[in-house]
C-alpha positions as CSV (number, residue, x, y, z in Angstrom):
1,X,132.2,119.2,104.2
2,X,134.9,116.5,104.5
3,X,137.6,116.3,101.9
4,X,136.0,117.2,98.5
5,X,137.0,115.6,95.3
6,X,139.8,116.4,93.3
7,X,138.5,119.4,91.0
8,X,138.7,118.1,87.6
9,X,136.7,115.1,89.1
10,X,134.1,117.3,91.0
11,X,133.5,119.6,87.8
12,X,132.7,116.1,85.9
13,X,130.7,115.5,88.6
14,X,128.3,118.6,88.3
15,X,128.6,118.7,84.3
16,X,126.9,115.0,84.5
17,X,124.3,115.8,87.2
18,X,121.3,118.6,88.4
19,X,122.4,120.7,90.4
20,X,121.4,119.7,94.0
21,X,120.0,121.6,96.7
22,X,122.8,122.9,99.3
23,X,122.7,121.0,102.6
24,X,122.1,122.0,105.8
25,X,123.2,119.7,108.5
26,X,122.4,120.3,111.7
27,X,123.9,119.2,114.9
28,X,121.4,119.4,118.5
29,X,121.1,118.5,121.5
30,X,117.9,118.2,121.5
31,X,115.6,115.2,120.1
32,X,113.4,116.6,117.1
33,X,110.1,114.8,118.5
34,X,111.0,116.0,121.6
35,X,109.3,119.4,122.4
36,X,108.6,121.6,118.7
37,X,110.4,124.6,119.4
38,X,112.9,127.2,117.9
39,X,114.9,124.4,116.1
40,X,111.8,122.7,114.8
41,X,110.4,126.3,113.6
42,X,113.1,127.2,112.0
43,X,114.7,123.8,110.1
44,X,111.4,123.1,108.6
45,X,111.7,126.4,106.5
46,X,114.8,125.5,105.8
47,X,113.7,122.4,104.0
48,X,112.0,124.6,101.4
49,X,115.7,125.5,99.9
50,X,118.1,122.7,101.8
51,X,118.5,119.7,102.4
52,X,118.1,119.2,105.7
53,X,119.4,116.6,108.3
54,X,119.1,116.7,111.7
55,X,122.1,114.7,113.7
56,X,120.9,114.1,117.2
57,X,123.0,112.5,119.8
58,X,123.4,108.9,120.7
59,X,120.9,106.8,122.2
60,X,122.6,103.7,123.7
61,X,121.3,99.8,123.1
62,X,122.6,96.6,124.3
63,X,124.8,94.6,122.4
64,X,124.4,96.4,119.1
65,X,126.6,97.1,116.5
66,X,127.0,101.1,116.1
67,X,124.3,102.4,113.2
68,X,122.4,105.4,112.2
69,X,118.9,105.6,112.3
70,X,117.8,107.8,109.4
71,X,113.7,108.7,109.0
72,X,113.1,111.4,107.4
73,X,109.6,113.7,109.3
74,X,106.4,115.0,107.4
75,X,108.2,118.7,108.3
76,X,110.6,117.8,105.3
77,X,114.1,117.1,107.5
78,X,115.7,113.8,107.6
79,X,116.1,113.2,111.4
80,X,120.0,110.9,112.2
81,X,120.0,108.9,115.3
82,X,123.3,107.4,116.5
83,X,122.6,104.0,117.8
84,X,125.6,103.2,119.7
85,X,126.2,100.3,122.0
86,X,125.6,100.6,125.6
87,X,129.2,100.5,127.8
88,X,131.0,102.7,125.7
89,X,132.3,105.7,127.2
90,X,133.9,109.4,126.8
91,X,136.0,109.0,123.6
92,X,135.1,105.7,121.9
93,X,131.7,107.8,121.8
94,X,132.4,110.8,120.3
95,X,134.6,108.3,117.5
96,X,131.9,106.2,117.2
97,X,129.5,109.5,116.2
98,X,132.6,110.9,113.8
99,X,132.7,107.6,111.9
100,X,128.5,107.4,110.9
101,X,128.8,111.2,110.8
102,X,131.5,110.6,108.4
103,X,129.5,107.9,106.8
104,X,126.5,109.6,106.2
105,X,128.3,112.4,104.3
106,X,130.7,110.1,102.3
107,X,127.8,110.3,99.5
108,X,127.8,114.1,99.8
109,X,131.5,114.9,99.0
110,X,131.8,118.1,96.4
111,X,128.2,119.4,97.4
112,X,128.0,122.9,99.2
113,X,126.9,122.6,103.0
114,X,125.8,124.8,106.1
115,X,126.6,123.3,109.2
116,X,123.9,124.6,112.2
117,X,125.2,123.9,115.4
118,X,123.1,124.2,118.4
119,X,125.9,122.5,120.8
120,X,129.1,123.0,120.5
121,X,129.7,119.5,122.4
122,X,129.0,118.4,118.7
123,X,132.5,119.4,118.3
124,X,133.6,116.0,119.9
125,X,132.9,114.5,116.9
126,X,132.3,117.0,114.0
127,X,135.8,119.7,114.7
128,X,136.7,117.8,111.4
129,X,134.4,119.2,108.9
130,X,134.7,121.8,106.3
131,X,131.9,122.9,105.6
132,X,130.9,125.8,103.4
133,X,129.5,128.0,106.2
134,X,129.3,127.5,109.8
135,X,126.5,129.0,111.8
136,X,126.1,128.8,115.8
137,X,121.9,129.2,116.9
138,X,122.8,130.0,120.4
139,X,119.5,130.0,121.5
140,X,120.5,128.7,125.8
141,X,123.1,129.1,127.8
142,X,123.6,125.4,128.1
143,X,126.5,125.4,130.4
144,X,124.3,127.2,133.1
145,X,122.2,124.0,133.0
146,X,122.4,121.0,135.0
147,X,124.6,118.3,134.1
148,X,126.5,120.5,131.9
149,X,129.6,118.7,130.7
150,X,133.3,120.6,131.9
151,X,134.2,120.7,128.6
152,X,131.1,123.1,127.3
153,X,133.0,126.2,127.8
154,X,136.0,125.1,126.0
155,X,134.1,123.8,123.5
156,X,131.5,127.4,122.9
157,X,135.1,129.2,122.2
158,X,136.3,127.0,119.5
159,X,132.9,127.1,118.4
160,X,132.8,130.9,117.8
161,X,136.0,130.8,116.6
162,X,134.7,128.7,113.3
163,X,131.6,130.4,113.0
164,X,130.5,132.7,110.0
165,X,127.7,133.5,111.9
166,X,125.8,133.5,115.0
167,X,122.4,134.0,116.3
168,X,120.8,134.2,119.6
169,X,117.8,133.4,120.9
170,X,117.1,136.4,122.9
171,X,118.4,140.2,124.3
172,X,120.2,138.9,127.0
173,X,121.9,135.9,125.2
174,X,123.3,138.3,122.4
175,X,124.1,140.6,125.3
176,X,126.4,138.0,126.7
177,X,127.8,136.7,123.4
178,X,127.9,140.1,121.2
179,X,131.4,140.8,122.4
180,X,133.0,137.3,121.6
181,X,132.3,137.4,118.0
182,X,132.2,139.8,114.5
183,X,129.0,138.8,113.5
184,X,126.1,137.8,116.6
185,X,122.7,138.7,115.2
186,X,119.6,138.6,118.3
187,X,116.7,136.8,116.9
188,X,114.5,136.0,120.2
189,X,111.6,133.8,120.3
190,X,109.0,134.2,117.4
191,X,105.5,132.7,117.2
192,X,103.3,131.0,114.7
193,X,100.2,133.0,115.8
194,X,97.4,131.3,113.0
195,X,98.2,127.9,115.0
196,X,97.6,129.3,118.4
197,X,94.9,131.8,117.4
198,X,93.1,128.1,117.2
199,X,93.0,128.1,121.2
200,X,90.9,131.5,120.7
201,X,87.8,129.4,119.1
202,X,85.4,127.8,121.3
203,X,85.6,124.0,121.5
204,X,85.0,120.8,122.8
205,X,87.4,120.2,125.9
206,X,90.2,118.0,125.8
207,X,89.4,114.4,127.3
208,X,92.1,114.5,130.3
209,X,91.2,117.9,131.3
210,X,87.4,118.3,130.8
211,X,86.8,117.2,134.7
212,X,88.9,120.2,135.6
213,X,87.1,122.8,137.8
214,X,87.6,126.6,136.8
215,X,88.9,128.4,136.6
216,X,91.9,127.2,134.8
217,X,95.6,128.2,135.2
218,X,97.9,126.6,133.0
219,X,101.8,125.6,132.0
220,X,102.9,124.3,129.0
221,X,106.9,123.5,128.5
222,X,109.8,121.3,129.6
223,X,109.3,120.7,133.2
224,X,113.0,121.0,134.4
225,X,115.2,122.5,137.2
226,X,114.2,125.7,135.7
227,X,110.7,125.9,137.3
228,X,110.4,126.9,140.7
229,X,108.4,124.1,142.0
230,X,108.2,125.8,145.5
231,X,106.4,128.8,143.6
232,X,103.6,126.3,142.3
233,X,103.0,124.9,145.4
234,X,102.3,127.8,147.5
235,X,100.3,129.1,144.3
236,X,97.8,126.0,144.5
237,X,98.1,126.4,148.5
238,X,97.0,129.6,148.6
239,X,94.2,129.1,146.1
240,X,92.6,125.8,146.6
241,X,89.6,127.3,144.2
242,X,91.8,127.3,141.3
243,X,93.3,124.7,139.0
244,X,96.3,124.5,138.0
245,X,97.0,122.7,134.4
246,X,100.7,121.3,133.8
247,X,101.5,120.4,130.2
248,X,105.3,119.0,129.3
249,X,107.7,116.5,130.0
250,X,109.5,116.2,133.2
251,X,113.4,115.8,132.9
252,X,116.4,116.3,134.7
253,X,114.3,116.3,138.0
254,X,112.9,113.7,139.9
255,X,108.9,113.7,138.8
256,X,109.0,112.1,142.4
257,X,109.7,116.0,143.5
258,X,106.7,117.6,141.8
259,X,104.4,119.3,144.5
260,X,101.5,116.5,144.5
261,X,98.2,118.9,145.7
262,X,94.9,118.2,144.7
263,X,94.4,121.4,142.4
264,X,97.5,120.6,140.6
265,X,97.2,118.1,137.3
266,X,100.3,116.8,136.0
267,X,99.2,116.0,132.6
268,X,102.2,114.9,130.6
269,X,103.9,116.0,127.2
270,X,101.5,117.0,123.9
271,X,102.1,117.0,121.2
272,X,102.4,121.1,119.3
273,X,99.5,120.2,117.2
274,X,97.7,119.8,120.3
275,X,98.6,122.7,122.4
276,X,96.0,124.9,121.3
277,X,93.0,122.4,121.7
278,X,94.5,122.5,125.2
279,X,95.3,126.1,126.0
280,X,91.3,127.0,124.5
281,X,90.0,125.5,127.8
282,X,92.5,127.2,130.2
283,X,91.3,131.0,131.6
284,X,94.8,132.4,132.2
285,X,98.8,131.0,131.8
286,X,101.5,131.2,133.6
287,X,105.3,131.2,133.7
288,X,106.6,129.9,137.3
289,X,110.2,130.1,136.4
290,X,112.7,129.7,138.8
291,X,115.6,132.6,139.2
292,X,119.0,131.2,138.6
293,X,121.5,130.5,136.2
294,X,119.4,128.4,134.0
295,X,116.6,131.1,133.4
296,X,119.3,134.1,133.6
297,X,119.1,134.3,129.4
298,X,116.3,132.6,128.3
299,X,113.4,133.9,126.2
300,X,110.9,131.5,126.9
301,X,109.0,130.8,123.1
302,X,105.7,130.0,125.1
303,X,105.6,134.2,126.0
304,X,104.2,135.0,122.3
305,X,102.7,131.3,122.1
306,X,100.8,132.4,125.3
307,X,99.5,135.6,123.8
308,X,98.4,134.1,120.3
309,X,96.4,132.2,122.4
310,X,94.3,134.8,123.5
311,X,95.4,133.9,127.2
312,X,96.4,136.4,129.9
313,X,100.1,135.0,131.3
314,X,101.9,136.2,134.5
315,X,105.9,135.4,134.8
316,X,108.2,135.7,136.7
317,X,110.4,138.6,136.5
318,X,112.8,136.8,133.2
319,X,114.9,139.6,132.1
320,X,113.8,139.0,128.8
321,X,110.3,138.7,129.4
322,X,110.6,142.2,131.3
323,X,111.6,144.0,128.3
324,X,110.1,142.2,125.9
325,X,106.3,141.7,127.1
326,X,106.1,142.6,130.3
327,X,105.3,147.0,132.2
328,X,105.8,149.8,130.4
329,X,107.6,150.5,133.8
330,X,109.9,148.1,132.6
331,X,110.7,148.8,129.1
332,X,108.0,146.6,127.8
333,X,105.0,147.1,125.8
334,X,102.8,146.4,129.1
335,X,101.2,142.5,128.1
336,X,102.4,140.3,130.2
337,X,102.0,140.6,134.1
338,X,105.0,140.3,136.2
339,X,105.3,138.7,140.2
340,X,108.0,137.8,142.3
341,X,106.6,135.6,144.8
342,X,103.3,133.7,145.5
343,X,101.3,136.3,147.1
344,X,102.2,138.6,144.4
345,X,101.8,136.3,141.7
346,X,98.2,135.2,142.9
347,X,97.2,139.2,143.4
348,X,97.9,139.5,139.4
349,X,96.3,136.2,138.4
350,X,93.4,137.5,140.0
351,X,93.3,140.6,138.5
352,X,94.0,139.4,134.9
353,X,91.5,136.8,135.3
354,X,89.1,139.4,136.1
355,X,90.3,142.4,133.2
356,X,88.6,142.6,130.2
357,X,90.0,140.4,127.4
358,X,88.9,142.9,124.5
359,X,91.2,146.3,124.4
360,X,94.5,143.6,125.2
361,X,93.9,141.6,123.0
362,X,93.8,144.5,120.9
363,X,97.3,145.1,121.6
364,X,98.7,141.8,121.7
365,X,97.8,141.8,117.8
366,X,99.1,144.6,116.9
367,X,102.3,143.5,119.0
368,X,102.1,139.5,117.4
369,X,101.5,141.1,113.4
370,X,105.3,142.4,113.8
371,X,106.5,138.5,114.4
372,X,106.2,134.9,113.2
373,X,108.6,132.6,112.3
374,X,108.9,133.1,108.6
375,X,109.9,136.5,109.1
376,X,112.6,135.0,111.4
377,X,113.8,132.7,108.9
378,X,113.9,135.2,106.4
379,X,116.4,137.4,107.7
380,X,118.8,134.5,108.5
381,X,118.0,133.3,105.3
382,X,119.5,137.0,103.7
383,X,122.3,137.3,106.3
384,X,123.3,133.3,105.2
385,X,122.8,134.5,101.6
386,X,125.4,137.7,102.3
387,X,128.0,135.6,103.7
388,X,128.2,133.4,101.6
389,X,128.4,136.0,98.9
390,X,131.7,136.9,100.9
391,X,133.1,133.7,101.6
392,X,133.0,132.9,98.0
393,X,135.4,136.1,97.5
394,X,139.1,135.2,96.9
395,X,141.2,136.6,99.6
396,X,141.9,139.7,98.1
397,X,139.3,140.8,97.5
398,X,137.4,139.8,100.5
399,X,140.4,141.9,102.1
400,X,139.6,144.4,100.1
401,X,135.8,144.7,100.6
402,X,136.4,144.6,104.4
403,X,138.5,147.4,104.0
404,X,135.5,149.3,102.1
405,X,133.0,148.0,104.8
């Protein structure tokens, strides 16, 4: 937190009042009604036992005076938007954010806090506060991505240096990050199966893609420099007969860049709700990512989501998709199909849109029934639980019980 009260003020304080839920504030770089994904997942279980608000960063107006927008989402979490005026630049931004940041928690002062950092750019503006426990959700390498600000790296070490603890999302990122800090706990991509098991259920088609021929390949995700356009368009080159579905955003890139053939459908972002509605009318998925720095340690969420669906999915050869889902060969436990290039990656569409859905699918459960996203949460929730237990120690005998550990 900021500066708390004086104690004999603060212990007035809670004799006079409930006790209040802790508060977890957390600091992202991404939007919360942007794409619902690992933060989304896992801060809307956290509102069950916090407080929760999610501090986004600024979107720029003309000629306004600087403000916070606070609304507060059906998931339970209070969603902060800095609106800051346009023209201001480098560090009258990051003071602006510190001063409503500030403002917001002026009320809060004395009341126990988790900050959950998903940037450490949030540093700019947040290397002030104290809170009660300070937890990094590493779930990208965000200075491998494009337009990373100079300062990222800088800013990841003072980060770990703060945090109690720190998760990643995926082998390869805790690979990378195991050795910088005490306490890096891997935590990849989980999966709310029930919601997708919906796309398993025969039903009406969705309006925009009912004209579609089949079969049906489809994409769902953040369209970014991270897919490997060149791939898609020698996939729907080389098979004309097949259409190819493309759900998600498109940032980062110019959309004026997206290969434009008639068997490819560009049709925008969804909303999660509707995702399985979508993914029902599709015959197989796939994962076109490129290979580069951006993809080097990610652990794409839509690999389970894929699967829940009922959908075969061919990727790319992701290191963590290879271990995690893809050949035996590999390491994997042999459900996802892996290619290289186009030729390749139409010979295993073609063969996965002709296998029998029955005996994998058999085998995907089993495989899903060991993951969700509670489960996930849980186990933060007890590793948050145990250090707090040992921040709480005074220094002796937290000196003492490292010793004994």
């Amino acid at each position: 937190m900021t500066d708390a009260l004086p104690g004999s003020v603060a212990h007035a304080s809670a004799l006079s009042q409930p006790a209040r839920r802790s508060l977890l504030l957390c600091l992202s770089h991404l939007r919360w009604n942007f794409v619902f994904q690992r933060p989304q997942h896992l801060l809307t279980r956290a509102a069950r036992d916090h407080d929760v608000i999610f501090f986004e960063e600024p979107l720029f107006q003309p000629g306004i005076v600087p403000r916070l927008d606070l609304h507060r989402v059906p998931e339970g979490v209070t969603v902060a938007v800095p609106l800051l005026p346009e023209g201001l630049q480098g560090p009258a931004i990051a003071a602006a954010q510190r001063s409503l940041l500030d403002g917001l928690l002026e009320a809060e002062a004395g009341r126990e806090m988790i900050a959950w950092f998903y940037t450490p750019m949030a540093l700019e503006f947040a290397a002030h506060l104290r809170p009660d426990l300070t937890v990094y959700d590493c779930m990208d390498e965000l200075s491998a991505f494009r337009g990373a600000p100079p300062r990222m790296l800088d800013l990841e070490r003072a980060l770990l240096g703060r945090a109690d603890l720190v998760f990643t999302g995926g082998r390869s990122l805790y690979e990378a990050k195991r050795g910088r800090h005490p306490r890096v706990h891997c935590f990849p991509s989980s999966i709310d199966a029930a919601h997708f098991a919906a796309a398993r259920v025969t039903q009406p088609d969705a309006a925009d893609q009912a004209a579609l021929p089949r079969p049906r390949i489809g994409f769902f995700g953040v369209v970014d420099e991270r897919m490997d356009l060149g791939l898609v368009a020698a996939l729907a080159a080389a098979r004309p007969d097949w259409t190819f579905a493309m759900i998600g955003p498109v940032v980062k890139i110019d959309p004026e860049g997206l290969p434009r053939l008639p068997n490819i459908h560009w049709l925008g972002g969804k909303r999660y709700a509707e995702l399985p509605h979508y993914l029902a009318g599709w015959d197989a998925g796939f994962m076109p990512f490129a290979r580069n720095e951006s993809t080097r340690f990610i652990s794409p969420t839509k690999t389970p989501e894929f699967l829940a669906a009922g959908l075969p999915v061919v990727s790319t050869p992701i290191t963590d998709v290879l271990r995690d889902w893809g050949p035996k060969e590999a390491g994997g436990p042999g459900l996802v199909e892996i290619a290289a290039d186009p030729v390749a990656f139409a010979a295993a569409l073609q063969a996965v849109l002709a296998r029998p859905r029955g005996p994998w699918l058999k085998q995907v459960d089993r495989r899903l029934a060991q993951l969700s996203w509670d489960r996930t949460w849980a186990e933060m929730k007890g590793l948050i639980a145990a250090r707090r237990t040992v921040t709480r120690l005074p220094a002796r005998e937290e000196a003492s019980a490292a010793r004994i550990a």
